[in-house]
C-alpha positions as CSV (number, residue, x, y, z in Angstrom):
1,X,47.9,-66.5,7.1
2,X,47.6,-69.0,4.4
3,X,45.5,-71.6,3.8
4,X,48.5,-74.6,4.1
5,X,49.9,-72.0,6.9
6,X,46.7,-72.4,8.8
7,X,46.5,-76.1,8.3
8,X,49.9,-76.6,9.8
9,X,48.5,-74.4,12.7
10,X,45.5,-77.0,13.3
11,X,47.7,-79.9,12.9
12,X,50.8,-78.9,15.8
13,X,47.6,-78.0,18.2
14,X,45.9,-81.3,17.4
15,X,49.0,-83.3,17.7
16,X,50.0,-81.9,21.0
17,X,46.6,-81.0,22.8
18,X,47.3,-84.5,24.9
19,X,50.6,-83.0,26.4
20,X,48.9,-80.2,27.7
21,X,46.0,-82.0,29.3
22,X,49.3,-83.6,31.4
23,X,50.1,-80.2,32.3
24,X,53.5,-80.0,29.8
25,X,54.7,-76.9,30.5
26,X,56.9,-76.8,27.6
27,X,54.9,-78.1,25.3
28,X,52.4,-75.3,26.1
29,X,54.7,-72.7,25.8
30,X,56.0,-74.2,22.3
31,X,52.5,-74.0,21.0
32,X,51.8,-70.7,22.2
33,X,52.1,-68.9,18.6
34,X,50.1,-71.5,17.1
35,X,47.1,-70.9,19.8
36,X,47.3,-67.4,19.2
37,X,47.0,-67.8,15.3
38,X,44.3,-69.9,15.5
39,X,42.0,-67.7,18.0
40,X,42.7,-65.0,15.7
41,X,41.8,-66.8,12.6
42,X,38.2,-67.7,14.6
43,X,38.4,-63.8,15.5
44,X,38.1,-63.0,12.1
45,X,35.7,-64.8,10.6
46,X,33.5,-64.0,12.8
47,X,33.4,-60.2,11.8
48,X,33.3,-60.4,8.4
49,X,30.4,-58.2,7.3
50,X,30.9,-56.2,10.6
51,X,31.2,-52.2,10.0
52,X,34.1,-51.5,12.5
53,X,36.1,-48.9,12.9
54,X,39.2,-50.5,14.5
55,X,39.0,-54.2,12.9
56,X,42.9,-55.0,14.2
57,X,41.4,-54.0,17.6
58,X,38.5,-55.8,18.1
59,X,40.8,-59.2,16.6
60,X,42.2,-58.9,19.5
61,X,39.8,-58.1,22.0
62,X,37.7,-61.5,20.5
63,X,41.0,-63.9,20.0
64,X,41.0,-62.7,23.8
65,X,37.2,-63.8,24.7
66,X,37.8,-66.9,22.4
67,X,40.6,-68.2,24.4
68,X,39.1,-68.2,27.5
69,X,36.5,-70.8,25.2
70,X,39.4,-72.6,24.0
71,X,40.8,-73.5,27.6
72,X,37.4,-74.5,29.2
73,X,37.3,-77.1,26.0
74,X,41.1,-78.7,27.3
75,X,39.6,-80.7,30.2
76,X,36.1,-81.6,28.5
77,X,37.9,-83.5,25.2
78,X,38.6,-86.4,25.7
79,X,40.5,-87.5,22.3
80,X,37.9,-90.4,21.9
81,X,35.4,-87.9,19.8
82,X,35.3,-88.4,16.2
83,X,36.2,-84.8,15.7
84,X,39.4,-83.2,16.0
85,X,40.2,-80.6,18.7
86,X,39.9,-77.6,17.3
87,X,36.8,-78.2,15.8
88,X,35.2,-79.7,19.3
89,X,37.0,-76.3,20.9
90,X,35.7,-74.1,17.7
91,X,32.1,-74.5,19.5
92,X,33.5,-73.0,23.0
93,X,35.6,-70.3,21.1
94,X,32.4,-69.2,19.2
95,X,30.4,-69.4,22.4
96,X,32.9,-66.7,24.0
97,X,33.5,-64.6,20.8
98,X,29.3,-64.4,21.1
99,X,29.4,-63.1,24.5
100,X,31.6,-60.6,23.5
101,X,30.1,-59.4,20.0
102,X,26.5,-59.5,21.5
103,X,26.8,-58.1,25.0
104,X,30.2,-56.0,25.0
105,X,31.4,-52.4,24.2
106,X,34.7,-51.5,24.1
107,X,37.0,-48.7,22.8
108,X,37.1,-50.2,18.9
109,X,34.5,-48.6,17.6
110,X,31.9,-51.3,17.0
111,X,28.8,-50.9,18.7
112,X,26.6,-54.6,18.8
113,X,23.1,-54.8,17.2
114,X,20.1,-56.9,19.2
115,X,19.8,-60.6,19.8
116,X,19.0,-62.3,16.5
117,X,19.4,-59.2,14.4
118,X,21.8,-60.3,11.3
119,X,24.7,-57.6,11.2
120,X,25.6,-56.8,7.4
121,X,27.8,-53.8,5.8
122,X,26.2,-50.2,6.4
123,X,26.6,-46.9,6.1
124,X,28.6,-45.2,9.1
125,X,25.6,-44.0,11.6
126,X,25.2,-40.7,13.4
127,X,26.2,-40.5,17.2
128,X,22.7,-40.8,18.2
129,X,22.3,-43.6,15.7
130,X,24.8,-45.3,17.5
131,X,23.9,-44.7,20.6
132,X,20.2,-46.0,20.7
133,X,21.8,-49.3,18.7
134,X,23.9,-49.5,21.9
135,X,20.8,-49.0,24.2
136,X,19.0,-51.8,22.1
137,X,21.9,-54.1,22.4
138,X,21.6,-54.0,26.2
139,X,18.0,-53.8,26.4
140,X,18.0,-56.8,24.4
141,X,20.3,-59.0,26.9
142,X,18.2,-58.3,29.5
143,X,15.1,-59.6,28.3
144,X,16.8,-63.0,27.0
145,X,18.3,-63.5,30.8
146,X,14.5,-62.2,32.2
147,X,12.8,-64.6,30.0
148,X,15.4,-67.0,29.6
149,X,15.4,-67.6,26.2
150,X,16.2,-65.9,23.1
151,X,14.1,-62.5,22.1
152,X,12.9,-62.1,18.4
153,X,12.9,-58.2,16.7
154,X,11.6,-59.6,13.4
155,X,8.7,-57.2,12.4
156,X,5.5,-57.8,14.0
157,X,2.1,-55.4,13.3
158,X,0.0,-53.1,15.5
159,X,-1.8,-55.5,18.1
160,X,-3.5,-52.4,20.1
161,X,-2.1,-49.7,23.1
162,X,-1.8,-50.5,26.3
163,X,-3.6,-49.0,29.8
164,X,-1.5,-46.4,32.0
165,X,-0.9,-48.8,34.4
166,X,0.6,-51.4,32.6
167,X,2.7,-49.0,30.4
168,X,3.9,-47.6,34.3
169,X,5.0,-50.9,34.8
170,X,6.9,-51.5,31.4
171,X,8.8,-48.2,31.9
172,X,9.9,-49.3,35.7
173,X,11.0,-52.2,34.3
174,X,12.9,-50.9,31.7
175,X,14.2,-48.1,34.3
176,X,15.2,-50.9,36.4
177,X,17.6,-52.8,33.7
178,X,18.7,-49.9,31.7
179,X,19.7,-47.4,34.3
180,X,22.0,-47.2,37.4
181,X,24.1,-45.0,39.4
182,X,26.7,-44.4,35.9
183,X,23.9,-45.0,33.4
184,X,20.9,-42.6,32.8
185,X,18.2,-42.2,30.2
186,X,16.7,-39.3,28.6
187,X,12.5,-38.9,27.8
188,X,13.3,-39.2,24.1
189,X,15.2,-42.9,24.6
190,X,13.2,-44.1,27.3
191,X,10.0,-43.9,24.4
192,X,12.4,-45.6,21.9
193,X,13.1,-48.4,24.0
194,X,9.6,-49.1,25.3
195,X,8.3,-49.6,21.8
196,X,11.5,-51.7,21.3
197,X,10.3,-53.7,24.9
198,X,7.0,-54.0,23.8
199,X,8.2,-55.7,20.1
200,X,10.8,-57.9,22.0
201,X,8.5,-59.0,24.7
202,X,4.9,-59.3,23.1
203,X,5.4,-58.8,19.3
204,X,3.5,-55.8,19.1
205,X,4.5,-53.1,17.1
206,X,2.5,-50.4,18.8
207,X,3.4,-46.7,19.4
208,X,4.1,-45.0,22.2
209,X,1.8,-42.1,21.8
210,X,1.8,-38.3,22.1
211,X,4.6,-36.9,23.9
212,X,2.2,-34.7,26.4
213,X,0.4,-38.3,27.2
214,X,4.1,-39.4,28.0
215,X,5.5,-36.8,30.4
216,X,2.3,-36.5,32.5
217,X,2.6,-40.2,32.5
218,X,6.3,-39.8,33.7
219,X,5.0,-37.1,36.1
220,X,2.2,-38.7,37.6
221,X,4.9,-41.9,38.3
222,X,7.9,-39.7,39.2
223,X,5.8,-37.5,42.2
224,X,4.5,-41.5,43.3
225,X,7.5,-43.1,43.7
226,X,9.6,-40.5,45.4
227,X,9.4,-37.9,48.8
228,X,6.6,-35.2,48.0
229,X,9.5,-32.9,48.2
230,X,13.1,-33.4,48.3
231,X,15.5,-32.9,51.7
232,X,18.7,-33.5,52.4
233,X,17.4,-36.1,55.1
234,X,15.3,-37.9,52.6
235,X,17.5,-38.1,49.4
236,X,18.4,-42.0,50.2
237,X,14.1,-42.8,49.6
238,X,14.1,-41.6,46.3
239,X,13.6,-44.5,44.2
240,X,13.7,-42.6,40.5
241,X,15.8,-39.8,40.4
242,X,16.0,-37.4,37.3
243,X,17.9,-34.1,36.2
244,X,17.3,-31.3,39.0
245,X,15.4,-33.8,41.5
246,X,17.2,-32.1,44.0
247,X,16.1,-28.7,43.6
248,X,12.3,-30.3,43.6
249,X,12.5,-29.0,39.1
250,X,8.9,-31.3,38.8
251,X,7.3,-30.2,41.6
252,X,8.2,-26.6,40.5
253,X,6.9,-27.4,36.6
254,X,4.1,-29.6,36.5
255,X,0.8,-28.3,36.5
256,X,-2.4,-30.2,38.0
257,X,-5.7,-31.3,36.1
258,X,-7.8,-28.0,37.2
259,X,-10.9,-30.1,37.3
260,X,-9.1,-32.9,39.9
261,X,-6.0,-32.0,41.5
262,X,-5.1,-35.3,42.4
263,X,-4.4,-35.2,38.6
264,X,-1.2,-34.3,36.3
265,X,-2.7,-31.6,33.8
266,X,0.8,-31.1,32.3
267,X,4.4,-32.0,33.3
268,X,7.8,-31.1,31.6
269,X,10.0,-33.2,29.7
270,X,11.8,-35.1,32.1
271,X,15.7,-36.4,31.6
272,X,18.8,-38.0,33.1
273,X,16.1,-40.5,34.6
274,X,17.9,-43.1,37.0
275,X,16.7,-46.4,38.8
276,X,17.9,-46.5,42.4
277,X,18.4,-49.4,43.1
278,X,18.7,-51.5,46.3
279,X,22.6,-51.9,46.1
280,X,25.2,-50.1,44.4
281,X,28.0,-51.8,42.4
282,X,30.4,-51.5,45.1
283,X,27.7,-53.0,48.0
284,X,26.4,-55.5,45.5
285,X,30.8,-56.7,44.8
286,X,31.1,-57.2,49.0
287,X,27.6,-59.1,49.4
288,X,28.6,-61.3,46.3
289,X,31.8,-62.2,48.0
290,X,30.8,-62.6,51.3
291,X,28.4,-64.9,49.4
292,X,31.0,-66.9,47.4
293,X,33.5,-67.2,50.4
294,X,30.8,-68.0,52.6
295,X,31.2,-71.8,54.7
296,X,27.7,-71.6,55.3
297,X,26.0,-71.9,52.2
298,X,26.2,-75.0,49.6
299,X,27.1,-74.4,45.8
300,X,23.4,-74.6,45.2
301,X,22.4,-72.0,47.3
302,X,25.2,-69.8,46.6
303,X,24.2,-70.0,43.0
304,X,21.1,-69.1,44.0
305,X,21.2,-65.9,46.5
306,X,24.1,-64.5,44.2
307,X,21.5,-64.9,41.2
308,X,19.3,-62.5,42.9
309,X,21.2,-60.3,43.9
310,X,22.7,-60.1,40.7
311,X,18.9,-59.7,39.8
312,X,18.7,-56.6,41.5
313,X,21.1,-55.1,39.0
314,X,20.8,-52.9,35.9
315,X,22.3,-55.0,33.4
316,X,25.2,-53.4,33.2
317,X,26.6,-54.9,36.3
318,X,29.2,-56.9,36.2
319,X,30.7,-59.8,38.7
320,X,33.9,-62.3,38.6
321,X,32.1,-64.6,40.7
322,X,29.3,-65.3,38.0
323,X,29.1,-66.8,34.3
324,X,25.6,-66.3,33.2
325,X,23.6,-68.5,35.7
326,X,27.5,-70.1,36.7
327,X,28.8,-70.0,40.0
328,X,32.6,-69.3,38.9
329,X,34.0,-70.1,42.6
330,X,34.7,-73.4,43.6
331,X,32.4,-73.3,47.1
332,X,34.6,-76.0,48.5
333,X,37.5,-73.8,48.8
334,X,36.4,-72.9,52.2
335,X,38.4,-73.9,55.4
336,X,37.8,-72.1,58.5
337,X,34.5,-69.5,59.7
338,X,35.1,-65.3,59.3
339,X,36.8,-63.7,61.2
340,X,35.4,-60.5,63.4
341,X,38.7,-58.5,61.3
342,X,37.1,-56.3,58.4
343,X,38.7,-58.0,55.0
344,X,37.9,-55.3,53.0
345,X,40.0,-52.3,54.0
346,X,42.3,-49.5,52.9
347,X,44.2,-51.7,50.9
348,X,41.1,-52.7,48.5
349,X,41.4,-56.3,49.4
350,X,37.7,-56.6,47.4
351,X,39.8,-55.0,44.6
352,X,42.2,-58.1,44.5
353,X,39.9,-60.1,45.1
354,X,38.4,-59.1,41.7
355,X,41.5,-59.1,39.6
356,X,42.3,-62.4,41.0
357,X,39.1,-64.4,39.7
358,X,38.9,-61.7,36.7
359,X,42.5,-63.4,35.8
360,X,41.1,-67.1,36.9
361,X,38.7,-66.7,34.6
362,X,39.9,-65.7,31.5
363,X,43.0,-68.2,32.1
364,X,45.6,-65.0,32.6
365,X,48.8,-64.6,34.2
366,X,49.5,-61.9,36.8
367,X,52.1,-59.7,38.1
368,X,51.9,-58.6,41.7
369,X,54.4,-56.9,44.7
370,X,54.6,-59.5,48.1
371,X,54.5,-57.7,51.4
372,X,55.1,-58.0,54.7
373,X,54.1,-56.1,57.9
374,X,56.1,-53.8,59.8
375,X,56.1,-52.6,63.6
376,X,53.8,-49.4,62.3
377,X,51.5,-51.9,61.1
378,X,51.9,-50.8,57.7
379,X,52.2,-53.1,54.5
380,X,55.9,-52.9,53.2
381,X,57.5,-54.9,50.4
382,X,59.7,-57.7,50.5
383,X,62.9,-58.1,48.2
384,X,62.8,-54.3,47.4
385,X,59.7,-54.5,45.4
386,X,60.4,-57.5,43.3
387,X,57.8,-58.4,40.7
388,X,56.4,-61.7,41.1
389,X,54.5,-63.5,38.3
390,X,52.3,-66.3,39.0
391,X,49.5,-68.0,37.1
392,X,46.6,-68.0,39.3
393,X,44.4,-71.3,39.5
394,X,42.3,-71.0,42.5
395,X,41.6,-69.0,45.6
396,X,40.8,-70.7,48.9
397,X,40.0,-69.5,52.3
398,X,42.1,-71.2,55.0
399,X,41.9,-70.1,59.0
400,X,40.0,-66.8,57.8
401,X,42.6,-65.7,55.1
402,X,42.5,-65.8,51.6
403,X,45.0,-67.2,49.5
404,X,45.9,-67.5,45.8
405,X,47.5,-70.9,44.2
406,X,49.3,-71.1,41.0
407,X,52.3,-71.9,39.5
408,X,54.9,-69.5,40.0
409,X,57.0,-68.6,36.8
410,X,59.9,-71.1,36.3
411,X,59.1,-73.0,39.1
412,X,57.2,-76.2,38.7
413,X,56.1,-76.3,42.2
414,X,52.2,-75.0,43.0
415,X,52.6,-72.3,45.1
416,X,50.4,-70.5,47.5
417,X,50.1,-66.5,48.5
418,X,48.1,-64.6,51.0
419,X,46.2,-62.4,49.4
420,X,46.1,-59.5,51.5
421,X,50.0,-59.4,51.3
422,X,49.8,-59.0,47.7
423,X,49.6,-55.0,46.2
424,X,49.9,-53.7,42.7
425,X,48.0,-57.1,41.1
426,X,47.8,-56.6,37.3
427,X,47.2,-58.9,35.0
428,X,49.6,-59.5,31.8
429,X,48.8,-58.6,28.3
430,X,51.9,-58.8,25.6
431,X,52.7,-56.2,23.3
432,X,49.5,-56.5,20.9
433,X,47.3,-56.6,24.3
434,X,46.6,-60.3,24.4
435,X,46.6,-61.7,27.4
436,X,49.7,-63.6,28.4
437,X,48.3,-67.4,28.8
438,X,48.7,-69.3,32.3
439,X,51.6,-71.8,32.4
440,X,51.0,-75.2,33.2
441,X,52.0,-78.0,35.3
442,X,51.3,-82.0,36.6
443,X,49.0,-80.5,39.3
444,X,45.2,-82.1,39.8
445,X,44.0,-78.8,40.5
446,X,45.2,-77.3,37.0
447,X,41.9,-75.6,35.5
448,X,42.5,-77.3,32.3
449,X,43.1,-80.8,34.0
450,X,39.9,-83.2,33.8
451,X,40.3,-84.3,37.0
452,X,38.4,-83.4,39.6
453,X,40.2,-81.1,42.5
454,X,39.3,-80.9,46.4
455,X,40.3,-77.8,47.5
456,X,39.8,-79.5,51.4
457,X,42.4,-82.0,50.3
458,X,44.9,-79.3,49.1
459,X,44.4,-77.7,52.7
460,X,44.9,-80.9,54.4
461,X,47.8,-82.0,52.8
462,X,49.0,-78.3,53.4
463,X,48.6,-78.2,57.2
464,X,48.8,-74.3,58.3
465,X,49.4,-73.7,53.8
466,X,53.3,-74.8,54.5
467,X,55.1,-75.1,51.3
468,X,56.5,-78.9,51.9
469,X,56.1,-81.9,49.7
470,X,53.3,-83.6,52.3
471,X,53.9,-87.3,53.6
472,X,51.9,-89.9,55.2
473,X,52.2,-89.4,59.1
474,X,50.9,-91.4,61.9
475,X,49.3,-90.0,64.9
476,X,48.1,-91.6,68.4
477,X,45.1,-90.3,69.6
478,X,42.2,-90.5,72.1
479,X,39.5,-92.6,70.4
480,X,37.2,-89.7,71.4
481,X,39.2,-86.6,70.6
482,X,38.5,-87.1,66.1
483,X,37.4,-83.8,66.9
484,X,41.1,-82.5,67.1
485,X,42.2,-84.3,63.4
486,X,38.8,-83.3,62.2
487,X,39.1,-79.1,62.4
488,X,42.4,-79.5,60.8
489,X,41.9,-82.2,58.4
490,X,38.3,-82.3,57.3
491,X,37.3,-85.8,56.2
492,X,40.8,-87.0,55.2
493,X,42.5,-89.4,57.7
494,X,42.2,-93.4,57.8
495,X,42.1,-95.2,61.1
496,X,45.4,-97.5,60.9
497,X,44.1,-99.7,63.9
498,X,43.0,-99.3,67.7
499,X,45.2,-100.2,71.4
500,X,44.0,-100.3,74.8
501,X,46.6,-98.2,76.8
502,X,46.5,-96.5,80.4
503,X,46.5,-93.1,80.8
504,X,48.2,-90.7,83.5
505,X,45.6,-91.7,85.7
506,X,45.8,-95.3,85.6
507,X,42.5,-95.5,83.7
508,X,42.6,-97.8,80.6
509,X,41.3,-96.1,77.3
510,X,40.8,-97.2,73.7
511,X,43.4,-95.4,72.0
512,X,43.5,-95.2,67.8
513,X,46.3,-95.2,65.2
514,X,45.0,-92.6,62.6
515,X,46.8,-92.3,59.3
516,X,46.9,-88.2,57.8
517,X,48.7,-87.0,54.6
518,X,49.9,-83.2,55.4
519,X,53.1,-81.1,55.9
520,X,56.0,-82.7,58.2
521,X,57.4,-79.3,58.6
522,X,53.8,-77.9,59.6
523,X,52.9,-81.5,61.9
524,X,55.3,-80.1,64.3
525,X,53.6,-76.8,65.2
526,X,50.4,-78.9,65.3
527,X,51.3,-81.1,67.6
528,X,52.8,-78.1,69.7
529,X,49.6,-77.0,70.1
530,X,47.7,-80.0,70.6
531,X,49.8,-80.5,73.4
532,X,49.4,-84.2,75.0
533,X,46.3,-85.0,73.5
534,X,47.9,-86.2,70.4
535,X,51.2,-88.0,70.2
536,X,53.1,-88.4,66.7
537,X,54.8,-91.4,65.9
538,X,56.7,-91.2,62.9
539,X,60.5,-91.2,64.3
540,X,62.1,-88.2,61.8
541,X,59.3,-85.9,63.3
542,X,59.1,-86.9,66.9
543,X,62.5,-86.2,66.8
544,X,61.9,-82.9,65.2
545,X,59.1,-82.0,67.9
546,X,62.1,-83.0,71.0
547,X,64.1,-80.7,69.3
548,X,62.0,-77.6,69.4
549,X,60.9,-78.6,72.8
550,X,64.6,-77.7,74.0
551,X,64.4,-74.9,71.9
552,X,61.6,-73.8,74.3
553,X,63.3,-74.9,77.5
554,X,66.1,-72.9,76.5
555,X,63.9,-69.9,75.6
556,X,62.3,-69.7,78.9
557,X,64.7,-70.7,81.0
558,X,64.6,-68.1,83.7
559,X,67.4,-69.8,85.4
C-alpha cells in the first residue's frame, strides 16, 4: 500500500467512524476493506526488525489481535478529542498487537523475547536456542503479573548465592508458573531459568552452582514433597511429579549421606519435572464459569475469586472470562438461581460456552447448527442442518438457561438463542484467516455502542426471551403481592396509581396500577400462570388472555 493509498484509508475510517457508533450496518460493511488495510498496516510496523519465519502469517495473526484493540476504542471516542480516530485507536491496536508479540506463540515461526528486551535482526537460532527464548518469554509474564509491574533483564553483577532453602523456594515457584499437566521442564532448563528468575526478580546475576549441588537439592525437595513411595492409591498426593515417578526411579537412584541418612549424598539428574497443581485446566474452566454465571457474587467479587483461581495456574492457562485483571462477563447478565440439572454434559456445553465469549471477545462472527429435542431425548437439528450465522454480543442467564444475543445475518432485529440448543459453534475466519468482523445494528447493547446496557432490562422487556417488539402494559395487582412483578421484572415497573376495591370476600384492599415494558405475546402466558392474583388491563391482551382461556375449556372439556 501506498503512502496516498494509505492516507485515503485513514480518511474513509475517520470520516465514517460516527455511523458506526449508530450501529450502521452498511456503513460498517462498506468500510470493511479499509479496516482491514489499516490493521495490517499497524501489523507491520510493528515487526519490522523481527526475525520471522512466516512474516505474511504472523500479519495476520496481529491485524487479528489489533482489531479486537480497534473495536474496544469505537465506544470510548468521542469525536470531541483533538486527535483523529485512528490515532486515539492506534494506542488500543498497539496495546493488543503487544499482548500478542510479548505473551503468544503460534505456528509462524516467531518465538517472543522477554519483557523489555529490544528485538533486532539475528542470526536464525538452534532448536534449543529457541526453545529456552520461549521459556524466558513466559517466565517473564509471569513475574510482571506476580509483581505487577514491568521486569527489567538489563545486566546486573554478582550480588552473592543464596541458602538451600530459599533457592527450594525459587525453584517451586518457578515449578509452579512454568509447568502443568501439558508443560514440563527438564534439570538443564529448570537451572537456566532460575538464574533468569533470580536476574528478573532481584538483579543479581548469580550462578546456579555445581550440577551435583543441584540434583541433591532437587532430590532432597522431590522425596519431601511427594508419598515416600509411590501407589496406585496415592498417585493424586504427589505434588511434583518427574520422569519415572511411578516406578519410584529416585527412590531407586539416590544415595544417602553415609554420615546422616536423613541426608541426600547423591541423586540423579532429574527430568520431565511437573507442578501439580490444585486444578486442572478443565476443573479450573467449570469453577470459572460457575463463577462468572454466578447470581451470588457481585462484579467485584467475581473479579476477585476468579483472579485466584486463575492464580493457581501455570501461566499458560488460559480463560475467556478474564482480560488481564478484567472481568470480561457482564455479571449483570444473571436472571434466575442454578438449576439442580448438570450444564455441562455430553454435549460440551462448557465448550460453547468458551467459543461463545472467545468470539465476544475478539468482536467475531460465528456459525452454528440450531436444535431441537426429540422423544429419545436426543439433540436433533432443525431445518435439515441449516447453518446459522450470528454475531454474538452477550450471553445472559435467564430461568437457569443460557442464552446468546446478536444480530442474526441480514436481519436487523437482535435475536436471542439458547445455548444448549446450539452444536457445531465455529467462529468465521475469511480466506486469509482473518476473522470475519461482527455486523452491527441501532441496539443499546451493541459492544461498540457507548451506551451503557442492562442486561435485567433486556430480560424484562423480553418476558420468558420472546422475540416481540415489547410495549408498555398495565397490570392490576394486590398492593402486597410486588413480589409477583418483582421475580419477573427485577426493578423495572412504575406504579401508575393506587384504588380501593373489594375482593371475593367482601374485604376492601388497596389495589395498585403498575406500569411494565415486556412482551405482549409473552404477558399472556404470565398472566396464565399468575392466575387471579394479577389482572391485565390493556384491552388487545385481555382479549388475547379470553381467547386462550377457551382454548383451555375446549381442551379439557371432558364433556
Amino acid at each position: 500500500m501506498t503512502q496516498e493509498e494509505y492516507r485515503q484509508v485513514v480518511k474513509r475510517i475517520n470520516e465514517k467512524i460516527e455511523y458506526i457508533q449508530q450501529g450502521n450496518q452498511k456503513v460498517w460493511e462498506e468500510l470493511q476493506p479499509d479496516v482491514r488495510a489499516f490493521l495490517k498496516s499497524c501489523a507491520k510496523r510493528r515487526i519490522r526488525g523481527y526475525n520471522v519465519e512466516n512474516p505474511e502469517a504472523l500479519v495476520t495473526e496481529l491485524a487479528s489481535a489489533g482489531f479486537v484493540g480497534f473495536m474496544q476504542a469505537i465506544p470510548k471516542y468521542k469525536g470531541t478529542e483533538k486527535a483523529k480516530f485512528t490515532t486515539y485507536a492506534t494506542t488500543w491496536i498497539n496495546g493488543e498487537i503487544s499482548k500478542e508479540l510479548d505473551f503468544e506463540f503460534n505456528s509462524a515461526g516467531y518465538k517472543k523475547k522477554p519483557i523489555s528486551v529490544k528485538v533486532t535482526k539475528v542470526a536464525p537460532k538452534s532448536d534449543d536456542e529457541k526453545d529456552m527464548q520461549a521459556y524466558e518469554a513466559m517466565l517473564s509474564k509471569a513475574l510482571a503479573q506476580q509483581r505487577g509491574n514491568g521486569v527489567q533483564l538489563e545486566e546486573c553483577s554478582n550480588k552473592g548465592s543464596y541458602a538451600n532453602e530459599r533457592s527450594l523456594i525459587q525453584i517451586l515457584d518457578i515449578l509452579k508458573m512454568m509447568t502443568d499437566e501439558e508443560h514440563t521442564l527438564s534439570c538443564n532448563r529448570l537451572k537456566k531459568l532460575l538464574e533468569l528468575y533470580r536476574k528478573a526478580k532481584y538483579q543479581n546475576a548469580t550462578t546456579v552452582g555445581a550440577d551435583n549441588t543441584f540434583n541433591r537439592m532437587m532430590g532432597e525437595l522431590l522425596l519431601e514433597i511427594n508419598p515416600a513411595i509411590h501407589t496406585e492409591d496415592n498417585d493424586e498426593d504427589y505434588r511434583i511429579k518427574y520422569k519415572k515417578y511411578d516406578e519410584n526411579d529416585l527412590n531407586n537412584r539416590v544415595k544417602m549421606d553415609t554420615k546422616n541418612p536423613n541426608k541426600v549424598g547423591t541423586a540423579p539428574v532429574i527430568n520431565g519435572l511437573q507442578y501439580v497443581h490444585d486444578f486442572d485446566h478443565e476443573t479450573l474452566d467449570k469453577l470459572i464459569q460457575v463463577v462468572s454465571f454466578s447470581d451470588m457474587f457481585s462484579k467485584e467479587e467475581k473479579t476477585k475469586i476468579i483472579r485466584k483461581l486463575v492464580k493457581t495456574a501455570s501461566v499458560y492457562y488460559k480463560t475467556p472470562y478474564m482480560n488481564g485483571d478484567d472481568l470480561r462477563f457482564n455479571p449483570s447478565a444473571i436472571h434466575g438461581r442454578f438449576s439442580s440439572r448438570s450444564m455441562e454434559d455430553k454435549r460440551g456445553f462448557a465448550d460453547k460456552l468458551k467459543i461463545l465469549q472467545d468470539a465476544i471477545n475478539k468482536f467475531a462472527q460465528v456459525q452454528f447448527i440450531f436444535n431441537r429435542y426429540n422423544d429419545e431425548h436426543e439433540l436433533t437439528p432443525t431445518r435439515n442442518r441449516f447453518v446459522r450465522t450470528l454475531s454474538p454480543y452477550h450471553i445472559i442467564v435467564y430461568q437457569d438457561n443460557y442464552y446468546c444475543i446478536g444480530k442474526k445475518q441480514g436481519d436487523d432485529r437482535v435475536w436471542h438463542y439458547r445455548i444448549d440448543l446450539m452444536s457445531e459453534i465455529e467462529i468465521i475466519r475469511d480466506e486469509d484467516g482473518m476473522i470475519v468482523p461482527i455486523e452491527i445494528t441501532a441496539f443499546e447493547g451493541l459492544p461498540i455502542s457507548n451506551t451503557q446496557w442492562d442486561p435485567e432490562l433486556y430480560m424484562s422487556e423480553h418476558l420468558f426471551m420472546g422475540y416481540d417488539a415489547p410495549q408498555y402494559i398495565k397490570i392490576k395487582i394486590l398492593s402486597t403481592d410486588y413480589t409477583l412483578l418483582h421475580d419477573s421484572f427485577g426493578d423495572h415497573y412504575e406504579k401508575i396509581k393506587s384504588c380501593m376495591e373489594k375482593n371475593d370476600k367482601g374485604k376492601t384492599l388497596q389495589y395498585d396500577i403498575v406500569e411494565v415494558r415486556t412482551s405482549p405475546e409473552m404477558i399472556v402466558q404470565w398472566a396464565m400462570q399468575q392466575g387471579s392474583k394479577v389482572e391485565i388491563m390493556d384491552k388487545k391482551i385481555r382479549a388475547a388472555i379470553r381467547k386462550e382461556i377457551e382454548k383451555l375449556k375446549t381442551l379439557y372439556n371432558d364433556d
